[in-house]
C-alpha positions as a printed NumPy array, in Angstrom:
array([[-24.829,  18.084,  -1.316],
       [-22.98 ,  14.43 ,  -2.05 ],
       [-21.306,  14.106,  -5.342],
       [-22.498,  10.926,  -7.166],
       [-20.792,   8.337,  -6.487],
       [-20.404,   7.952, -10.344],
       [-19.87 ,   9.662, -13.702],
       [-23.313,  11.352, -14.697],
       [-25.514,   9.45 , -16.939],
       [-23.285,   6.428, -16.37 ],
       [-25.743,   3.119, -15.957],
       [-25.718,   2.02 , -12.657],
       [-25.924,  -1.643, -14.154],
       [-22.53 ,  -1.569, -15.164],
       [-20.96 ,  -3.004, -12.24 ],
       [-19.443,  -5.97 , -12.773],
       [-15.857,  -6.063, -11.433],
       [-13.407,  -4.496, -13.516],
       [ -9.906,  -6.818, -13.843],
       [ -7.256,  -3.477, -13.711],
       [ -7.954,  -2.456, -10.202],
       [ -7.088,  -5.879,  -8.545],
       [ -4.643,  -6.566, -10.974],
       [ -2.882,  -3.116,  -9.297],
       [ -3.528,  -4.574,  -6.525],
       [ -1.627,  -7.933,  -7.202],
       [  1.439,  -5.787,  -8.284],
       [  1.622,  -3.764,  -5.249],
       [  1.904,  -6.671,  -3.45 ],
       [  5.112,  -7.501,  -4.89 ],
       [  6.395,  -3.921,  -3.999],
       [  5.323,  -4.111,  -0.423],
       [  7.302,  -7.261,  -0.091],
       [ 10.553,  -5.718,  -1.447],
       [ 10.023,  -2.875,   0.717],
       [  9.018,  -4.798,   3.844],
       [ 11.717,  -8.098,   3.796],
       [ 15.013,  -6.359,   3.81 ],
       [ 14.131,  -4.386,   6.9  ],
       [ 14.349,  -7.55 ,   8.764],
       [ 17.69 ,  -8.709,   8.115],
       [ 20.938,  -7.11 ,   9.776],
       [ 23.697,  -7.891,   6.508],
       [ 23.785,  -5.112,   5.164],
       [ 27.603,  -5.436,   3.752],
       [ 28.505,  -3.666,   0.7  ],
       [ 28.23 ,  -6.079,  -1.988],
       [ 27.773,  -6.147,  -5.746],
       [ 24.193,  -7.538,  -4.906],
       [ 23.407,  -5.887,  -1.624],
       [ 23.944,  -2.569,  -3.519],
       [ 22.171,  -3.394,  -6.711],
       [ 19.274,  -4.397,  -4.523],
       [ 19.501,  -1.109,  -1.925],
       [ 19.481,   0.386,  -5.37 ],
       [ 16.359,  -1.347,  -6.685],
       [ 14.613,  -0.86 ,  -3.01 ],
       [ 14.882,   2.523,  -2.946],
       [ 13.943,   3.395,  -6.308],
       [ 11.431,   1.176,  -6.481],
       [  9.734,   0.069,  -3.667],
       [ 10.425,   2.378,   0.011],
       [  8.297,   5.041,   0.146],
       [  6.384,   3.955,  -2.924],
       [  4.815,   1.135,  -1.95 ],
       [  2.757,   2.197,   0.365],
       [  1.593,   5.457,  -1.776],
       [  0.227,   2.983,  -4.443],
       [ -0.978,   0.924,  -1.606],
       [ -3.119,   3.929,  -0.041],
       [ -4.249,   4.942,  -3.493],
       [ -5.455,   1.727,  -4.506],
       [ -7.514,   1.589,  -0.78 ],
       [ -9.057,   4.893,  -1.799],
       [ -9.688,   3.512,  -5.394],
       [-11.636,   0.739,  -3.116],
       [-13.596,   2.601,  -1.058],
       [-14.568,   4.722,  -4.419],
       [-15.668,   1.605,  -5.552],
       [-17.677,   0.444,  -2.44 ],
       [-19.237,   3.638,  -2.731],
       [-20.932,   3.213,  -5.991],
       [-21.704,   0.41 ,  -5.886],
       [-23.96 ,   0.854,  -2.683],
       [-25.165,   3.67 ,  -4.673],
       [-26.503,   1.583,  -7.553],
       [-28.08 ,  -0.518,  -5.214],
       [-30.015,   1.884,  -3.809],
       [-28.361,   2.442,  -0.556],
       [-28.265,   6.279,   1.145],
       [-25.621,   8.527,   2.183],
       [-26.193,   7.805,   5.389],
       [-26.15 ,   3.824,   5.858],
       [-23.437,   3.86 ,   3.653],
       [-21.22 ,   6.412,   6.034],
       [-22.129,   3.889,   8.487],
       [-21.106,   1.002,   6.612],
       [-17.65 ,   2.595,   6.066],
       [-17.353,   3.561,  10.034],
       [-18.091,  -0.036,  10.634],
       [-15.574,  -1.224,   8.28 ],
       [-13.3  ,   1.199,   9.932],
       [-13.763,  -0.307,  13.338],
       [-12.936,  -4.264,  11.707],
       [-10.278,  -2.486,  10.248],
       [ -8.572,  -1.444,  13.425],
       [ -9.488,  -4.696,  14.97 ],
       [ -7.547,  -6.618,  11.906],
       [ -4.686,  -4.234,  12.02 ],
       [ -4.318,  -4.526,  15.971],
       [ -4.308,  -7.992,  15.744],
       [ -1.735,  -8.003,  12.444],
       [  0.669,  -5.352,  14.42 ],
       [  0.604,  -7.463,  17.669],
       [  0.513, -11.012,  16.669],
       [  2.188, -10.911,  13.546],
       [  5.058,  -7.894,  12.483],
       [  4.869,  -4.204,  13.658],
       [  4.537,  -3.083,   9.949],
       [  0.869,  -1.863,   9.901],
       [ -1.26 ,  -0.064,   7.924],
       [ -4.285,  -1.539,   7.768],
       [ -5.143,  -0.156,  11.508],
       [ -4.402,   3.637,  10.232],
       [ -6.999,   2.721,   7.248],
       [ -9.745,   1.914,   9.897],
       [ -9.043,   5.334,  11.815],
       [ -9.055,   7.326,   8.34 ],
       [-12.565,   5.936,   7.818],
       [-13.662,   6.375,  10.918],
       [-12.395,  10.093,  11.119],
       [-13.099,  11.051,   7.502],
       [-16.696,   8.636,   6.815],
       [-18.426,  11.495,   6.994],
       [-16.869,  13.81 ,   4.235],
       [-16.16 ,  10.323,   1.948],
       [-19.647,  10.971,  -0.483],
       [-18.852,  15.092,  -0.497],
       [-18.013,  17.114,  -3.475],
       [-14.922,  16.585,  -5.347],
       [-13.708,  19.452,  -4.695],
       [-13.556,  19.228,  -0.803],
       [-11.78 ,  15.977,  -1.675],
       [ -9.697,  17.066,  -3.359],
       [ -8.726,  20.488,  -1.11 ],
       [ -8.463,  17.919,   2.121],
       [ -5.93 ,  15.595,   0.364],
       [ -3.739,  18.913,  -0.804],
       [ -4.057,  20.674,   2.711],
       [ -2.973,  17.301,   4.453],
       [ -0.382,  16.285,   2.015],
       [  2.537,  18.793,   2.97 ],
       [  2.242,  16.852,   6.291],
       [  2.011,  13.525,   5.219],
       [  5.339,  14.321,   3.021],
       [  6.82 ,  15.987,   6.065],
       [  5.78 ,  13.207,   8.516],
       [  7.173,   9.94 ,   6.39 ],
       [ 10.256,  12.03 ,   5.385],
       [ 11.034,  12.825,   9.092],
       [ 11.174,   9.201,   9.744],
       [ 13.098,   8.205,   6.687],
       [ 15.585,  10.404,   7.114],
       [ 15.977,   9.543,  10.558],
       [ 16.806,   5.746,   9.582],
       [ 19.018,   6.563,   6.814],
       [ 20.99 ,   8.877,   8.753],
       [ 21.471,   5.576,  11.728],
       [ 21.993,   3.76 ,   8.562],
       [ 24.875,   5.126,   7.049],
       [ 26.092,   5.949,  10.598],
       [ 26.552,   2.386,  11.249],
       [ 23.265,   1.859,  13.387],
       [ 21.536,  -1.432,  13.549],
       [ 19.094,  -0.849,  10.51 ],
       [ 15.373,  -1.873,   9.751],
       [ 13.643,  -4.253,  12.618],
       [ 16.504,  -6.048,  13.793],
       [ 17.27 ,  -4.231,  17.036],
       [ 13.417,  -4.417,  18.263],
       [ 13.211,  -7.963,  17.798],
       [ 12.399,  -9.82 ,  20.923],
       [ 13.705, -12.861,  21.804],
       [ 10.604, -14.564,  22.992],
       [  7.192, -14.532,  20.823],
       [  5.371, -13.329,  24.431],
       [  7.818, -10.309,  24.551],
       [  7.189,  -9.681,  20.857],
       [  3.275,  -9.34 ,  21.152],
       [  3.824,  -7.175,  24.469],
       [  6.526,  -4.592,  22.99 ],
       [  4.326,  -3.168,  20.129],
       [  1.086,  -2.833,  22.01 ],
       [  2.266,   0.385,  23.889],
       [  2.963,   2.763,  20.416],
       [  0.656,   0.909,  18.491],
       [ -2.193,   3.344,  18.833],
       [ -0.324,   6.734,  18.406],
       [  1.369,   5.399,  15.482],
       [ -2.221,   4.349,  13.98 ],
       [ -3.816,   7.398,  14.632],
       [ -0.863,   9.705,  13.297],
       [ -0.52 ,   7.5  ,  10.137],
       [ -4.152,   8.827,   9.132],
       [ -2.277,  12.31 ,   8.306],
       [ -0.503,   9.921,   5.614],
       [ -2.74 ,   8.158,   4.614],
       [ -6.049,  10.604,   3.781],
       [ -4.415,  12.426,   0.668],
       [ -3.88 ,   8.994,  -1.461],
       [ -6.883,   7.618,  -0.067],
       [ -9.143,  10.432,  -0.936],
       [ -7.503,  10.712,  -4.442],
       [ -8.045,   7.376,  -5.108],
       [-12.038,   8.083,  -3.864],
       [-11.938,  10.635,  -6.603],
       [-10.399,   8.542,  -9.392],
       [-12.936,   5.503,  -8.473],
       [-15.893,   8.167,  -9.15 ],
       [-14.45 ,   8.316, -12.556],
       [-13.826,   4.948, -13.196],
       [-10.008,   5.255, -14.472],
       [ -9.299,   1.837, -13.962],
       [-12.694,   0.479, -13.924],
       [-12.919,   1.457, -17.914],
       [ -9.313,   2.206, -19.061],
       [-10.217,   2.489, -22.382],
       [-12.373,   5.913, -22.021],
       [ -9.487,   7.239, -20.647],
       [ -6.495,   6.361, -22.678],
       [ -4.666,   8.99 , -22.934],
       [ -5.031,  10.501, -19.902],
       [ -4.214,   7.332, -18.286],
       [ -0.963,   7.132, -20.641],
       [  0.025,  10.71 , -19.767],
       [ -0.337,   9.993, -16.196],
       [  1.666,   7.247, -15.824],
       [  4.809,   8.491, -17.874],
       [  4.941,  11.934, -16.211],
       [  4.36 ,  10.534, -12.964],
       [  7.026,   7.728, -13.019],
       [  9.238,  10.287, -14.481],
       [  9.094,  12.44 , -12.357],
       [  8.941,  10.5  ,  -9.641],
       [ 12.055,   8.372, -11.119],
       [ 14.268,  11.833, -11.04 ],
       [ 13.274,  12.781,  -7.8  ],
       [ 14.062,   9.7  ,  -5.852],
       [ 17.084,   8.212,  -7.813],
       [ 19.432,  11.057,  -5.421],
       [ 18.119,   9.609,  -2.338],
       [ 18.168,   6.004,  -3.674],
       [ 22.12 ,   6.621,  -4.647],
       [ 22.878,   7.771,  -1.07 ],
       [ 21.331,   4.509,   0.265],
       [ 23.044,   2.404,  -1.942],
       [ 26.474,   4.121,  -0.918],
       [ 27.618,   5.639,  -4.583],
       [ 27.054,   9.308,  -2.602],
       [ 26.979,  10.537,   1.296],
       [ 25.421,  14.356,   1.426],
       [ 28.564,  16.643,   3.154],
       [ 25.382,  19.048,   4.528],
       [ 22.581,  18.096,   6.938],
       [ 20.08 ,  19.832,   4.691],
       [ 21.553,  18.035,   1.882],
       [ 19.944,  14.964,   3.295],
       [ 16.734,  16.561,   4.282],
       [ 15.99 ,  17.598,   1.102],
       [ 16.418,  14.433,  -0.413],
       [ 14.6  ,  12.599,   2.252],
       [ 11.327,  15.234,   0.947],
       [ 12.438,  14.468,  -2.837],
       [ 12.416,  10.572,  -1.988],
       [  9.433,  10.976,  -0.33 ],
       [  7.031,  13.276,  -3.261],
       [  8.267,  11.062,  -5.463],
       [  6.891,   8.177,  -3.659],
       [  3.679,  10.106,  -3.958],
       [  3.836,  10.576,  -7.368],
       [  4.905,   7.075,  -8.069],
       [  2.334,   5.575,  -6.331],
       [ -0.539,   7.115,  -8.892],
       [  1.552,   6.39 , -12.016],
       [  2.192,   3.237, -11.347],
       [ -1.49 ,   2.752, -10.519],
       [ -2.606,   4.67 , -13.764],
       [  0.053,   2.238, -15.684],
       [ -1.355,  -0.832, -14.873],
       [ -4.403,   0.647, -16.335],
       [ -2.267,   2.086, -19.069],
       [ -1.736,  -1.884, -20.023],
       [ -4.982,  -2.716, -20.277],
       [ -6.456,  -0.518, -22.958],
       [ -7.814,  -2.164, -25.636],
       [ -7.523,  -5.39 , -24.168],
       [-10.2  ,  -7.381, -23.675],
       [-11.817,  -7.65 , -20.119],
       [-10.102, -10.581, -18.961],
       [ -6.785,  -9.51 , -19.854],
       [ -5.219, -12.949, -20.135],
       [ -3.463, -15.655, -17.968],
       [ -0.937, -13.756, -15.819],
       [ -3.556, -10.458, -15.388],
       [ -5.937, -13.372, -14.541],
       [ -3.459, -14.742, -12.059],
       [ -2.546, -10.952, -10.925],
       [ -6.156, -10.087, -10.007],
       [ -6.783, -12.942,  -8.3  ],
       [ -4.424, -12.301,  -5.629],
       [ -5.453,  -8.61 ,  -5.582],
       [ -8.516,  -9.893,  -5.188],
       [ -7.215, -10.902,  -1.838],
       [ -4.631,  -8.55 ,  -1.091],
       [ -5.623,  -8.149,   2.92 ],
       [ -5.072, -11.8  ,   3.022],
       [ -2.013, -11.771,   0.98 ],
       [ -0.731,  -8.423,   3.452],
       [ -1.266, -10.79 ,   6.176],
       [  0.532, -13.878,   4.787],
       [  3.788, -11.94 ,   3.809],
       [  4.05 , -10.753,   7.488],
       [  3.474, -14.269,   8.966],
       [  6.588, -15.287,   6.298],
       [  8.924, -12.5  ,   7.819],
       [  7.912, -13.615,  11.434],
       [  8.383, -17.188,  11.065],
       [ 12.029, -16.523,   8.729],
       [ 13.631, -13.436,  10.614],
       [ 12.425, -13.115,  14.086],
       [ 14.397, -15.246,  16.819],
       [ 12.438, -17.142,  18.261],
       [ 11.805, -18.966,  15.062],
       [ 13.848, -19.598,  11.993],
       [ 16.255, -16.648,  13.019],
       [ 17.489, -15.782,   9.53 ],
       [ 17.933, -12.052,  10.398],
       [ 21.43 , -12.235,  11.025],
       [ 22.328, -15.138,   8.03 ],
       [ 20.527, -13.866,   5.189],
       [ 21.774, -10.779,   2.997],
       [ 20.012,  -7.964,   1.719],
       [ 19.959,  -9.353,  -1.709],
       [ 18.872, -12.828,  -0.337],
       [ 15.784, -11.084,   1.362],
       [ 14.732,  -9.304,  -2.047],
       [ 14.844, -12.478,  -3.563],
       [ 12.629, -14.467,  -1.106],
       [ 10.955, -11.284,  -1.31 ],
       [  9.97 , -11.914,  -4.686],
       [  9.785, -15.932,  -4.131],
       [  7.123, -15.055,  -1.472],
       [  5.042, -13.131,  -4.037],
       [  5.295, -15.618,  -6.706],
       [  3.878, -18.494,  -4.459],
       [  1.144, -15.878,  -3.326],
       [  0.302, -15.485,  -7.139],
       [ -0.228, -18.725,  -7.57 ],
       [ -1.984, -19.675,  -4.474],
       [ -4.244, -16.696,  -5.198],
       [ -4.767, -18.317,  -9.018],
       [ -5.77 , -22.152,  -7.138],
       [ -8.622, -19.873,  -4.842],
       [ -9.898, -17.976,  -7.371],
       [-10.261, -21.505,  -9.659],
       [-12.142, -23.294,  -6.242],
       [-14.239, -20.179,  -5.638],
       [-12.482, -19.936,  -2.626],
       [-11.938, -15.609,  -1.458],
       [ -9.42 , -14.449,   1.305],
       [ -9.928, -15.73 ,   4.201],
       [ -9.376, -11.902,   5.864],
       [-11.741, -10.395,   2.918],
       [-14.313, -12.559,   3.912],
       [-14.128, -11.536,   7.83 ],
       [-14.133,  -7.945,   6.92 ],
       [-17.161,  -7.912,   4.697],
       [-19.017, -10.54 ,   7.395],
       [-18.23 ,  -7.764,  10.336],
       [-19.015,  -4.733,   8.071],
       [-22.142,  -5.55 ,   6.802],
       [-24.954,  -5.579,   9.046],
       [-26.599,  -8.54 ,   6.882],
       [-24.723, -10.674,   4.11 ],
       [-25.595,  -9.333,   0.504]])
């Protein structure tokens, strides 16, 4: 049996697009900038502002990021889900709409990993579909069983790898992208074709718990209708965040130098720490953004309008802040990686996602939708709708 794809006795009319999802979306774009810039510049000095902004990173944005990224992809696909349910579509064309999407997906994320920065994400989202389409309209409870069975791993996997660079980092390693930069663009696209599909395909084990949370959240409509679910969204967010606040602030301390672990498994056990938290964080911050919208009305106002309108085009968006870092940091362009700071990079960073807001806002006011949302849904769909 498939679980419906939304709350019983819920009418199936009620579709239009709820504001607090892409306005998560717009947010999360800020923190995958913060986490993703620094990593491509070498000064890593310890300054006032380089450690106030290793700080912030760490606390913030590593780790975290990409848990509210994954969650909010879920949330997504949740949403997909119902609403080719109210529409009348099966179980069955709709598993192979998602396999499809997976394949455009993997295509989009090849291309994004090769030709643009070998940051991606989008390419492990297109094999999670592909591998998991089939289970996507199940019960909740097998949902919910598969993302706790696969999350020890996912925590052990990304923790494995952080600790790994913090450990070169505070070693006095090259840190972040700089020492696999190539020095010629044709070199670039050939280095990251040869791990790009390992990579992809292990990344699934990281991404299917958020994703298939998020699924399960969508089927209730947390953020679609914040208001029916005030307080739970409220509690969410605050025990979350806190918790995921106190569990990464050790880690985030080590990377910003105020402590260096004496014991290996000192370090290991805050890499896990870091990591959970990131977990955690990712959902609260998710639930508060939908935490800010009770009781508002349903556009929310200039700056949520503004905020959903890039989230509205957050692939596109994805893909713009990696052409940035390739044509700033890499050297066979602009070259910045060894002149710009830390601090500098979480500031253009930010500067970056400001200009995206407001390009976003000047598409959404021409009717004009993301360029890479628009190729997705043309190659997913077998006819336009």
């Amino acid at each position: 049996m498939t679980a419906p794809a939304h709350p019983a006795g819920q009418a199936r009319t009620q579709l239009s697009r709820a504001i607090a999802p892409d306005v998560a979306r717009g947010v999360m774009l800020l923190l995958i900038a913060l986490a993703h810039a620094p990593g491509f510049v070498s000064d890593r000095v310890p300054a006032a502002a380089n450690t106030v902004a290793e700080l912030l990173r760490s606390l913030l944005a590593e780790n975290q990021a990409r848990s509210m990224f994954i969650v909010l992809f879920g949330y997504a696909m949740g949403q997909l889900l119902y609403r080719q349910e109210a529409r009348g579509t099966g179980p069955a064309e709709t598993r192979g709409l998602l396999r499809r999407r997976g394949l455009v997906l993997v295509g989009v994320g090849l291309a994004h990993s090769a030709l643009l920065v070998p940051l991606d994400i989008v390419a492990t989202y297109g094999f999670a579909l592909l591998f998991l389409a089939a289970m996507v309209t199940t019960r909740d409870r097998v949902l919910l069983w598969t993302a706790g069975g696969a999350l020890p791993l996912g925590i052990a996997m990304i923790s494995w790898t952080y600790q790994r660079s913090v450990a070169a980092e505070l070693s006095g390693e090259p840190a972040g992208m700089v020492p696999y930069m190539s020095a010629t663009y044709p070199a670039h696209v050939l280095s990251g074709l040869p791990g790009w599909l390992p990579d992809a395909v292990l990344g699934v084990v990281v991404v299917v718990p958020g994703m298939l949370f998020g699924i399960w959240a969508a089927r209730r409509r947390y953020l679609d209708e914040p208001q029916e679910h005030a307080v739970l969204l409220r509690r969410t967010a605050v025990g979350l965040l806190l918790l995921a606040l106190a569990s990464r602030l050790p880690q985030a301390l080590v990377v910003a130098g105020f402590w260096v672990p004496t014991a290996t498994s000192t370090e290991w056990v805050l890499a896990v720490l870091h990591t959970s938290g990131g977990y955690l964080g990712g959902v609260g911050l998710a639930a508060l953004v939908g935490v800010v919208f009770v009781g508002r009305r349903a556009t929310g106002g200039a700056v949520a309008t503004a905020l959903a309108a890039l989230g509205q085009r957050s692939l596109t968006f994805y893909l713009v802040q990696s052409l940035v870092w390739l044509l700033l940091f890499y050297p066979f362009t602009l070259d910045l990686a060894g002149t710009v700071s830390f601090a500098g990079a979480a500031v253009i960073a930010t500067a970056v996602w400001v200009a995206s807001v407001g390009l976003a806002l000047v598409m959404a006011r021409a009717g004009v939708p993301g360029p890479a949302e628009v190729l997705v849904r043309r190659l997913s769909y077998r006819r336009r709708r």
